[in-house]
C-alpha atoms as one frame of an Amber mdcrd trajectory, in Angstrom:
protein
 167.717 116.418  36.126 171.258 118.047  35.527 171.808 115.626  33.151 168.706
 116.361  30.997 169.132 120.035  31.611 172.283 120.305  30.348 171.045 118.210
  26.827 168.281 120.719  26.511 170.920 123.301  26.812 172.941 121.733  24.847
 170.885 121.608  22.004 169.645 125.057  22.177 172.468 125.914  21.454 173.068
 123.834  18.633 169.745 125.364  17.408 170.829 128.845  17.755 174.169 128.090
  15.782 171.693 126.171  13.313 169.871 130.041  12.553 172.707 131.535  13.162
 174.411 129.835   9.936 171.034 129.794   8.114 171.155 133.871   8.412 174.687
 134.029   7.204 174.583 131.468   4.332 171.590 134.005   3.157 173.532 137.309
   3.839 176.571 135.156   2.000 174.091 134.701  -1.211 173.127 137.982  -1.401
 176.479 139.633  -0.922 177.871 136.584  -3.238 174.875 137.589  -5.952 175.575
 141.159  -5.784 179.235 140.901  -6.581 178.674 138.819  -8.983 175.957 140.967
 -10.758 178.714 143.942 -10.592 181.418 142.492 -12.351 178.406 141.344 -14.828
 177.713 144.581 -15.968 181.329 146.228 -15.195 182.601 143.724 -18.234 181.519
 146.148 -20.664 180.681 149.154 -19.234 183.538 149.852 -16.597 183.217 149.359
 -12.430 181.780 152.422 -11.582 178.727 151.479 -13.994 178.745 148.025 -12.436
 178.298 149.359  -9.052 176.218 152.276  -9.885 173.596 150.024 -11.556 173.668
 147.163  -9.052 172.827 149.760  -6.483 170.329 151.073  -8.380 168.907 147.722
  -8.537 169.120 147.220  -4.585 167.085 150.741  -3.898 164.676 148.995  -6.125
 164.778 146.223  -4.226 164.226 147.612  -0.669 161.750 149.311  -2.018 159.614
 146.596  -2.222 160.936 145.230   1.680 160.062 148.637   3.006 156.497 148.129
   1.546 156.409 144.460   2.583 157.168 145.546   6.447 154.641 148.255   6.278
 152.187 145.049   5.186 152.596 143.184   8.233 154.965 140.897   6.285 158.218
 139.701   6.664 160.892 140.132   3.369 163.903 137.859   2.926 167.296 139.260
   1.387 167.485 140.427  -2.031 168.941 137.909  -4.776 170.620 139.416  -7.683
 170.295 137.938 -10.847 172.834 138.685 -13.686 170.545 140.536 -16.949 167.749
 140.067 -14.581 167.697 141.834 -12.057 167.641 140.963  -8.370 164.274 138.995
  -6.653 163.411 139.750  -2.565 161.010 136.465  -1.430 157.759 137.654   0.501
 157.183 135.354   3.148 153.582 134.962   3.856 150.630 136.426   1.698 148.770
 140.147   1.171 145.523 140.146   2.801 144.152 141.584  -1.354 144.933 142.466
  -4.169 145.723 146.060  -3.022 148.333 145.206  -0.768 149.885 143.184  -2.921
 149.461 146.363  -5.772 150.749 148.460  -3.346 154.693 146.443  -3.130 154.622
 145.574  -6.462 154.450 149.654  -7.230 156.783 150.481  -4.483 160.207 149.019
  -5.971 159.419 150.991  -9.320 158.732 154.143  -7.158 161.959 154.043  -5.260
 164.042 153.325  -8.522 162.725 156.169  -9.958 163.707 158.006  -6.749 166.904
 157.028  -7.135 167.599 157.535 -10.769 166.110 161.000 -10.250 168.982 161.480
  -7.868 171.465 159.758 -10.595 170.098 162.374 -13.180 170.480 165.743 -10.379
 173.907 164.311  -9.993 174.840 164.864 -13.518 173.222 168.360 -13.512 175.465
 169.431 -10.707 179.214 167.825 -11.742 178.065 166.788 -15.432 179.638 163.774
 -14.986 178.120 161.326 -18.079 178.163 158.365 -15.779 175.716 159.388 -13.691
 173.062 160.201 -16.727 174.065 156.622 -17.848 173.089 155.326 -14.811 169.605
 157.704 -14.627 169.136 156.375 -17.844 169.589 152.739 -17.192 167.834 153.381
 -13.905 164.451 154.773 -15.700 164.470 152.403 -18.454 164.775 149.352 -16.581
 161.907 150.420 -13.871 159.604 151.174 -16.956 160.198 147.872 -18.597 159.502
 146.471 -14.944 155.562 148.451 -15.101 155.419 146.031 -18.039 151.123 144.801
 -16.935 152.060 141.154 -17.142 153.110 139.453 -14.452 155.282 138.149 -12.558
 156.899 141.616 -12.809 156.010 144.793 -11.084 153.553 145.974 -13.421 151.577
 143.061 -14.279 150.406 142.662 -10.577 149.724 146.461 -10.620 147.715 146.345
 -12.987 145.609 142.888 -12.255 144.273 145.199  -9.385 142.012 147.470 -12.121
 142.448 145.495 -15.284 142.141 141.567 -15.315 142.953 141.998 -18.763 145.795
 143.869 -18.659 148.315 141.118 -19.484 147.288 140.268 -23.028 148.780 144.012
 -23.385 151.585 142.830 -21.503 152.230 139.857 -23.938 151.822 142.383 -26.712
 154.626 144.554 -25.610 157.088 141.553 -24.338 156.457 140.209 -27.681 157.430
 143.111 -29.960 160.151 143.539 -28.050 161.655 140.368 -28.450 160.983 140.604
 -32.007 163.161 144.105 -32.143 165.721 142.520 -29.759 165.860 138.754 -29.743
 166.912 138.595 -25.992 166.252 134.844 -25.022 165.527 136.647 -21.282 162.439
 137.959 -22.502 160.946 133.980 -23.401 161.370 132.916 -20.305 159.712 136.019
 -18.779 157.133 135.292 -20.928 157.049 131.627 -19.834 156.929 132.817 -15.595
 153.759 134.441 -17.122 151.932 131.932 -18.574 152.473 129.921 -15.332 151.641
 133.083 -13.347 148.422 133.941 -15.035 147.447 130.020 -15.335 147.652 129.720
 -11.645 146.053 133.179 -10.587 142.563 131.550 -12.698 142.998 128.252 -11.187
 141.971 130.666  -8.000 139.281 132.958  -9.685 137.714 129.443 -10.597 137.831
 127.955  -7.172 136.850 131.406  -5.718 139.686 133.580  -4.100 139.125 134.088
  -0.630 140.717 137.624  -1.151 138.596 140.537  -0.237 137.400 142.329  -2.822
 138.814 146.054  -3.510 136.481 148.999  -3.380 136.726 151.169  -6.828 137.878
 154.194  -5.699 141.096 152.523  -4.453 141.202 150.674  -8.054 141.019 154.126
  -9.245 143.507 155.319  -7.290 145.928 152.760  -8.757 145.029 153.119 -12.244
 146.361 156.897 -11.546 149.514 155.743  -9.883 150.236 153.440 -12.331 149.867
 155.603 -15.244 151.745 158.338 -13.541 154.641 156.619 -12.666 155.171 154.755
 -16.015 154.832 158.560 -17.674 157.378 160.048 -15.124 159.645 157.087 -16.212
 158.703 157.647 -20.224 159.830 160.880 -19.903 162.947 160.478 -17.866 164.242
 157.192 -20.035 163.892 160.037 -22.657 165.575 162.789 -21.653 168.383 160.831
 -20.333 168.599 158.957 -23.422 168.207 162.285 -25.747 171.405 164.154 -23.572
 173.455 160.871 -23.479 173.105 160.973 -27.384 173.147 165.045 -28.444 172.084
 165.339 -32.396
């Protein structure tokens, strides 16, 4: 009985060390990511930038994990990904499309929270960095309401438009047209897996509840809102970074 006690114990412990390392070697990836992600965009644009914009990035980020707890869900650590962004995995699934509308929206709201703050910053010291980082800040959440998925936008938007992705495509492709970035084909790519698989379900019948209108409504508004709020911000920003 000591014997077998002591193996139990034994490997207990090994399991413990086992989730121990599994929480660090994630911790390690995002810390790893993140660094990495800074000197990424410090190359060209100095270190300040690169850590001003990564952290811009992260506020985005949590954003969604704050939204993700208040679901009843659990969120894993962010991952940053140079050009792209960063990505936080959501372990388990909303109950509806709602829920899943409502942390899609939430990493766009708190990076526009945040390069608010950038853009009050530069207002009180006038220091151009931080309107380069407001204006970085703005634009990026705005191309991230894109209604296509998988980004934050397009599974906004599936909540009171099941149509709003061929707008989506329209946009992702006239901007790779104007800009060429190969990033943008293989958003566009994610998509066409995205919106293949989300059909597959409509045709087998989605067991998700259906939303009640007023709450689609209520979306539509938030939506629209936010992508004017970061319109108009992206072009302030941009019009007192560049003074005729």
């Amino acid at each position: 009985m000591v014997a077998a006690g002591g193996a139990v114990l034994a490997l207990l412990a090994k399991a413990k060390g086992l989730l121990i390392g599994l929480k660090f070697g994630k911790l390690l990836l995002t810390m790893g990511s993140m660094m990495a992600t800074i000197w990424f965009y410090a190359r060209g644009n100095g270190w300040s930038f690169g850590i001003g914009f990564v952290l811009l990035i992260l506020i985005h980020e949590l954003g969604h994990a704050a939204a993700i707890r208040r679901a009843g869900l659990a969120a894993g650590y962010p991952v940053f990904i140079p050009f792209f962004g960063a990505m936080i995995a959501l372990k388990g699934q909303p109950r509806d499309a709602l829920v899943e509308a409502e942390i899609a929206l939430a990493g766009p709201v708190a990076g526009a929270v945040a390069s608010t703050a950038c853009a009050a910053l530069y207002f009180v010291g006038h220091d151009k960095l931080f309107l380069a980082l407001a204006y970085s800040g703005f634009f990026l959440n705005l191309f991230n309401m894109t209604p296509l998925p998988p980004l934050d936008g397009g599974r906004v938007a599936a909540l009171f438009s099941r149509r709003a992705w061929i707008v989506g495509a329209v946009m992702l492709g006239a901007l790779f047209l104007v800009t060429s970035t190969p990033q943008l084909l293989l958003i566009g790519l994610l998509s066409v897996g995205h919106i293949v698989r989300r059909r597959r379900q409509q045709a087998e019948g989605d067991p998700a509840p259906e939303v009640r209108g007023e709450a689609r409504r209520a979306m539509a508004w938030r939506y629209f809102g936010l992508c004017g709020f970061l319109t108009a911000g992206a072009y302030f920003a941009h019009a007192l970074l560049n003074p005729r």
